[in-house]
C-alpha positions as CSV (number, residue, x, y, z in Angstrom):
1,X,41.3,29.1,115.7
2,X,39.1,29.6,112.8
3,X,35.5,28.9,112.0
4,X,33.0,29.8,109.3
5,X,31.2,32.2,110.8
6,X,29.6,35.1,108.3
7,X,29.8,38.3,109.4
8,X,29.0,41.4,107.7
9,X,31.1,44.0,107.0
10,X,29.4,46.6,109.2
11,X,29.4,43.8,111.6
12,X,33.4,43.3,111.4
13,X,34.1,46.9,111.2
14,X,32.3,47.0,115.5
15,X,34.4,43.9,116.4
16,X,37.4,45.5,115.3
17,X,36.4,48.8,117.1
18,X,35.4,47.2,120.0
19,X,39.3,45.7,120.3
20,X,40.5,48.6,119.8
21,X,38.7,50.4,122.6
22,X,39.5,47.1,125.4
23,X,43.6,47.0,124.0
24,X,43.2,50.9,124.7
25,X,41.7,50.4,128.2
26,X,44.1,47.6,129.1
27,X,47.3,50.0,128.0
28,X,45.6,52.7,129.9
29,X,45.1,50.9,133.2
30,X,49.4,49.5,133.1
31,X,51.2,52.1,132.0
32,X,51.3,55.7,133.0
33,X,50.5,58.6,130.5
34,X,54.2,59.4,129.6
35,X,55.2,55.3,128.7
36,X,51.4,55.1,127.3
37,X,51.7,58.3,124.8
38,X,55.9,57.2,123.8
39,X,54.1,53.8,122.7
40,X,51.3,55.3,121.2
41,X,54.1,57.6,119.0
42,X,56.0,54.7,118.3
43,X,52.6,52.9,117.4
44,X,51.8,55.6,115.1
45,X,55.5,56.5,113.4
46,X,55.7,52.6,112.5
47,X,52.4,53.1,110.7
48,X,53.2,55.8,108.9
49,X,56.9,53.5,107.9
50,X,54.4,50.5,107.0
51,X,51.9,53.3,104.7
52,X,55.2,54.9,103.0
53,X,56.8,51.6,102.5
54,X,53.4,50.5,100.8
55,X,52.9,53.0,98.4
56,X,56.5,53.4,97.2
57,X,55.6,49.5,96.3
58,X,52.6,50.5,94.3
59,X,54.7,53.5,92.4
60,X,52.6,56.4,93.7
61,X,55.2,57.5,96.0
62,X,58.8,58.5,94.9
């Protein structure tokens, strides 16, 4: 859904951490620590892929 609402960057930059911190919760209160920390590795490694795969792109990375 979108709308035309103006928000500032600062603003956005709460939103976003304030995501964050509930998707965090949520994952916390449905899946024990072991399952929680294996997608949290997965999370990570697949944003590390994503980072490589960017700056390869951008010829700073060979």
């Amino acid at each position: 859904m979108k709308h035309n609402i103006r928000l500032s960057t600062k603003e956005k930059i709460n939103i976003w951490l304030d995501l964050c911190e509930f998707s965090s919760g949520l994952m916390e209160s449905t899946m024990s620590k072991k399952e929680l920390n294996r997608k949290l590795e997965k999370m990570r490694s697949e944003h590390l892929k994503r980072d490589r795969i960017m700056l390869e792109k951008i010829g700073r990375l060979k």
